[in-house]
C-alpha positions in Angstrom: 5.8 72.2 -33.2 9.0 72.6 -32.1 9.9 75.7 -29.4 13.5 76.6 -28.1 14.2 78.2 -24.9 17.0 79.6 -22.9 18.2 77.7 -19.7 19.6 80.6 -17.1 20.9 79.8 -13.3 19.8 81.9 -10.5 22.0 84.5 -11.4 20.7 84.9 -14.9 23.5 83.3 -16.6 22.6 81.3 -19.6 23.4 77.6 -19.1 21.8 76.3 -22.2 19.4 75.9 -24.4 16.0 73.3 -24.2 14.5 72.0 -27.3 10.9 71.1 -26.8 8.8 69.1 -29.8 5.1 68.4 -29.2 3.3 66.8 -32.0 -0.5 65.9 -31.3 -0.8 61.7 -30.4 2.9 61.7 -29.6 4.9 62.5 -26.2 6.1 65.6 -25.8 10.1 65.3 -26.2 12.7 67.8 -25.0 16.2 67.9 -24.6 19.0 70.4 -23.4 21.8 71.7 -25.4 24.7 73.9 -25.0 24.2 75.0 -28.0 21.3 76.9 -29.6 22.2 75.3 -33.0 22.6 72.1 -31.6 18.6 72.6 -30.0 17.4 73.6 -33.4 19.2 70.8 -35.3 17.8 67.8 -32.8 14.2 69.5 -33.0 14.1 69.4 -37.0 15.1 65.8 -36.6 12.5 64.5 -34.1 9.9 66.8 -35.7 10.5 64.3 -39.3 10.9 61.4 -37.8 7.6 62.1 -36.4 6.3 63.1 -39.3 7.4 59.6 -40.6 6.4 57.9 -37.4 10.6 56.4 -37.0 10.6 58.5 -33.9 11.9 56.5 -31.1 12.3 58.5 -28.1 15.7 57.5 -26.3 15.5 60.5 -23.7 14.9 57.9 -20.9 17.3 55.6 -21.9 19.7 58.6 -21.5 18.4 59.4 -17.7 18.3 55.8 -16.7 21.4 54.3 -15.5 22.9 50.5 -15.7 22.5 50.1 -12.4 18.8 51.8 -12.1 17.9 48.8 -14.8 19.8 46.1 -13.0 17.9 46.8 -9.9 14.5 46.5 -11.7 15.8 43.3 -13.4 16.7 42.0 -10.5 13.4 42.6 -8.6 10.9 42.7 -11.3 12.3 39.6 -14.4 15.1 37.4 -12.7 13.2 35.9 -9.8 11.1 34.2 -12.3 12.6 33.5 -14.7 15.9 31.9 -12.9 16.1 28.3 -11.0 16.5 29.1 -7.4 19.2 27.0 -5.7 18.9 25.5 -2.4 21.1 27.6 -0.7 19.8 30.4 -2.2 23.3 31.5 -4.2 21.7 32.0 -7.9 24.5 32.4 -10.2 22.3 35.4 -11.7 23.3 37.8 -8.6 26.8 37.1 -9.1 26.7 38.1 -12.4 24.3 40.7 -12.3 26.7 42.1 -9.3 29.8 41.7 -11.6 28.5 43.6 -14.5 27.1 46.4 -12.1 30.6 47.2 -10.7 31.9 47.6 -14.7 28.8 49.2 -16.1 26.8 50.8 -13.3 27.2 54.5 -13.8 26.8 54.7 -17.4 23.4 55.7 -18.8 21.8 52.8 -21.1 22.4 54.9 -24.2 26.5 55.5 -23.8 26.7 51.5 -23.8 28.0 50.4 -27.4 29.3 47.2 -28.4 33.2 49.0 -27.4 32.2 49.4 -24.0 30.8 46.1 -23.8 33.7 44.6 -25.9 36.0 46.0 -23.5 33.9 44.7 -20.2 34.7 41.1 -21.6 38.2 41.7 -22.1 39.0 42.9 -18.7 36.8 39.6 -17.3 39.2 37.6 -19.4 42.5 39.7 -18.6 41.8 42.0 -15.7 44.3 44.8 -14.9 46.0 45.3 -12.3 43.6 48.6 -11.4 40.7 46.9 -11.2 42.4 43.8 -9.3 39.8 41.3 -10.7 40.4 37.8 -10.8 40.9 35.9 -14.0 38.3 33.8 -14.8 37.7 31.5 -17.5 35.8 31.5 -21.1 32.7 29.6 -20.5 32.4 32.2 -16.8 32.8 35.2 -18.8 29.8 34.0 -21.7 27.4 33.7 -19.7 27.9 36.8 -18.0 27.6 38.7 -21.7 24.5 36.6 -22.1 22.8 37.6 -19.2 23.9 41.3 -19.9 22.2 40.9 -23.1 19.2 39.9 -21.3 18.6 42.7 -19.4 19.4 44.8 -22.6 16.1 42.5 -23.6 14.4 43.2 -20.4 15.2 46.9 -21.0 13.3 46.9 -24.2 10.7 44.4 -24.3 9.3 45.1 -20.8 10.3 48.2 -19.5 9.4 49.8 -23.1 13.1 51.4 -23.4 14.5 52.5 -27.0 18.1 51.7 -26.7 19.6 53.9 -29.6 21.9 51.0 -31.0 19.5 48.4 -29.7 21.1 45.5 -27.9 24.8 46.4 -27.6 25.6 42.7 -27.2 24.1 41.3 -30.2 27.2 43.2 -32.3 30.0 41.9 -29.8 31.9 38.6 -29.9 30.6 36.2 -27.5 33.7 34.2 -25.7 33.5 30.6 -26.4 31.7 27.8 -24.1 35.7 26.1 -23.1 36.0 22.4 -23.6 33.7 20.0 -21.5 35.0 18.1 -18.8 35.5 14.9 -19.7 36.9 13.3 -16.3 35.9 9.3 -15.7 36.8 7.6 -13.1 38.7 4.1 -14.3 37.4 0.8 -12.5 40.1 0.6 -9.7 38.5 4.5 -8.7 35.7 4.0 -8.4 35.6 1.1 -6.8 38.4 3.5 -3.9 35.5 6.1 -3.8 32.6 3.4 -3.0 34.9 2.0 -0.4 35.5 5.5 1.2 31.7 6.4 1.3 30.6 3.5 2.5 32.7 4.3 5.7 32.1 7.7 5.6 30.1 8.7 9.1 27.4 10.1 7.1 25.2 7.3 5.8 23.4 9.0 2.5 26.8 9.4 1.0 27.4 6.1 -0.5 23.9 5.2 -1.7 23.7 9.1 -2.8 26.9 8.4 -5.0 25.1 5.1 -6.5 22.1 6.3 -7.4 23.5 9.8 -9.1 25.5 7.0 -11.4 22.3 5.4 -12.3 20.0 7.9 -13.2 22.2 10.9 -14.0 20.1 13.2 -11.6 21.5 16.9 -11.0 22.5 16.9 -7.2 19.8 19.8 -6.8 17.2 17.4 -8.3 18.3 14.4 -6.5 18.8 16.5 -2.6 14.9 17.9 -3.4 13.8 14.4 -4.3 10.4 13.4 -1.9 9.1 10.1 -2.1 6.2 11.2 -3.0 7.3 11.8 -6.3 8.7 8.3 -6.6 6.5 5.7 -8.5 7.9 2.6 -7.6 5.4 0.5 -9.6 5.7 2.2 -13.0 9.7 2.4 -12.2 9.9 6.3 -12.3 10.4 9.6 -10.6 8.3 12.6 -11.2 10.2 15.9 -10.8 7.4 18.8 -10.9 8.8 22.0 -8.7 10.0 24.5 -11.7 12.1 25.9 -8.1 14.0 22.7 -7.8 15.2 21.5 -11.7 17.2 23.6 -14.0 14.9 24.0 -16.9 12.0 24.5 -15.2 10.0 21.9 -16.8 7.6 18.8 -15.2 9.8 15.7 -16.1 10.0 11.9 -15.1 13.5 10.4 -14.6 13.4 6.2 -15.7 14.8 4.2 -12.8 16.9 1.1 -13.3 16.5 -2.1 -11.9 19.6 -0.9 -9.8 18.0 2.6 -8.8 14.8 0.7 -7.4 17.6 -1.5 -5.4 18.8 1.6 -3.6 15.6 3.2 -3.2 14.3 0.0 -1.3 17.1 0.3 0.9 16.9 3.8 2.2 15.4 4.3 5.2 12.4 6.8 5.3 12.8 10.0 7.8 10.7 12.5 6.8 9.5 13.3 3.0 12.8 13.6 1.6 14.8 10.4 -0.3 17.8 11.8 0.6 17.4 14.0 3.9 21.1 15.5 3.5 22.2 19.5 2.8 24.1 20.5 -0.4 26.9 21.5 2.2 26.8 18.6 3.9 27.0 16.2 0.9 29.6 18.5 -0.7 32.3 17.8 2.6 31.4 14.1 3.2 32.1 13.7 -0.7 35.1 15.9 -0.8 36.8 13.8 2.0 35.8 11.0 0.8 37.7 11.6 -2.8 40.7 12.4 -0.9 41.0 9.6 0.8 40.6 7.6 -2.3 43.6 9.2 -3.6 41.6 10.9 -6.5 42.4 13.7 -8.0 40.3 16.4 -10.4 36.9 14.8 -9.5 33.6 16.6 -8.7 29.9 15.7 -7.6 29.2 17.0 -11.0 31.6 14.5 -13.1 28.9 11.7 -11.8 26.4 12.8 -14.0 28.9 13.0 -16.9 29.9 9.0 -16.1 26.3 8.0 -15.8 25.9 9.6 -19.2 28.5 8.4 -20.6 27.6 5.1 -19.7 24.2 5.3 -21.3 25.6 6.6 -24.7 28.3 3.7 -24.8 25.6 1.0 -24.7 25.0 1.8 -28.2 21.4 0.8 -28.3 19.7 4.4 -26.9 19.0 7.4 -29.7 19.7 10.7 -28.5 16.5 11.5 -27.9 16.3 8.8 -25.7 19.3 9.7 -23.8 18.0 13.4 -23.9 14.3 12.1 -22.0 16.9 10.1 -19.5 19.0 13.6 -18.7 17.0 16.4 -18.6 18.9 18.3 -21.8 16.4 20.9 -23.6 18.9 20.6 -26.4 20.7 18.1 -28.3 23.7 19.4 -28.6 25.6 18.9 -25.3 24.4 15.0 -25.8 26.1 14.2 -28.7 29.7 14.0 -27.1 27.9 10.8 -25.3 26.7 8.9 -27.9 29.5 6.6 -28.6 28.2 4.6 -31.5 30.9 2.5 -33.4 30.6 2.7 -37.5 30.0 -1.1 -37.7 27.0 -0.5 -35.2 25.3 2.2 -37.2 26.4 0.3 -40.6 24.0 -2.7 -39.2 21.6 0.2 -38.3 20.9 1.3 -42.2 21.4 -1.9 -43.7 
């Protein structure tokens, strides 16, 4: 049963008018109108879709705020759900930060797919009011990915009806940008072995070798212990859902090279290679400059060793996948270099 009442100040001064339904097994709903005809008309319409059970009561998605949710996604869903880093600099915050400072004060239900259309637009082209810098494609996607996440969060665990639903799910999602493909030729890389062998810090050089041979993440490889080595069986065991991207157990082969280097390092403490992120990064940095390199980054290792792999010919993708890490196969299959008359000899 639906009752409307007059809203008055202090002074006695209407203000408005509150619509209040109350229907036995159901919340009671109420809402304030300036408008007396506007209370009746919302009041008829929660009272049949009630009566149809389609009700879907958006009132606290119109008192809670972007920012209120963000707070409780970052606290309550993020932490475990997102690889922590090292140095403790998730990509989520950032993000999560970004998205604040566009869509904070706006209550969850005024966010459409405009308002988030026009969020990725200024990311991509930011003007001059807002004084944001330009970033590229593949930045700007995964920041509308992760909004649509807590959008998810907002629904699925909080128990918030969004009145358009996900907002993001009906925008255009920028595209992922063109992969780095940046290999070092033979001359290079044999400049950037020579520069980090005389590099003052030691774990540079056989850090650099054995990224190329097993196509470790440098988070993987600088959380390495040797207890997680099996030298007999010729494999590593990476277990801490903290310390690899897709928070999942999984070994890493090791080459008949990889064993080399790890039979050479020295052993202080329980770490392969007892070296910060920061550390690494400057030592590695120099050591590129000095090799007279240009456009080359820890991360372009991982894409050589890869690339190495796939150009053998004789490993599937799946095998290539067990070797990397990738839950999908998609970002694989620019390293699997297979010539026609290889795959003709393959089907016969």
């Amino acid at each position: 049963m639906a009752t409307i009442t007059a809203r008055r100040n202090a002074e006695g001064g209407l203000i408005g008018w509150q619509a209040k339904v109350r229907k036995r097994g159901w919340r009671p709903q109420s809402k304030t109108f300036s408008r007396k005809a506007d209370a009746e008309r919302w009041a008829r319409q929660v009272e049949s879709e009630i009566e149809r059970g389609v009700f879907n009561a958006t009132s606290d998605a119109e008192r809670i705020t972007f920012s209120e949710l963000a707070k409780r996604f970052a606290t309550e869903y993020a932490p475990k759900h997102y690889r922590k880093r090292e140095d403790d600099k998730e990509a989520w915050r950032f993000q999560i930060a970004r998205l604040e400072q566009f869509l904070g004060d706006y209550a969850l239900s005024a966010i459409d797919q405009r308002l988030v259309a026009s969020y990725r637009d200024e990311r991509l082209n930011p003007s001059s009011e807002r004084k944001w810098r330009k970033v590229g494609e593949s930045t700007v996607r995964k920041e509308v990915y992760l909004l649509s996440a807590v959008f998810e969060f907002a629904e699925k665990e909080c128990g918030l009806s969004l009145p358009r639903g996900n907002p993001v799910s009906k925008v255009r999602k920028p595209s992922e940008g063109v992969p780095r493909e940046r290999r070092l030729t033979t001359s290079e890389w044999a400049a950037l072995e020579k520069e980090c062998a005389k590099s003052r810090n030691p774990w540079l050089l056989p850090a650099l070798r054995f990224a190329a041979e097993t196509a470790m993440r440098q988070a993987e490889m600088l959380n390495l212990s040797w207890s997680s080595v099996d030298m007999d069986r010729r494999m590593l065991m990476l277990g801490d859902p903290l310390k690899i991207k897709n928070g999942e157990t999984r070994g890493v082969p090791l080459s008949t090279r990889a064993l080399k280097i790890l039979e050479g390092l020295p052993r202080e403490g329980e770490l392969v290679f007892p070296v910060t992120r920061e550390a690494l990064h400057y030592v590695f940095k120099g050591a590129v400059k000095r090799a007279k390199i240009s456009d080359f980054t820890w991360h372009d290792i991982r894409h050589e060793a890869l690339s190495r792999l796939g150009e053998r010919g004789d490993m599937t993708i799946f095998e290539l996948a067990a070797v990397s890490g990738h839950k999908t196969l998609q970002m694989l299959k620019r390293y699997m270099h297979l010539e026609t008359q290889r795959l003709a000899e393959k089907i016969g």
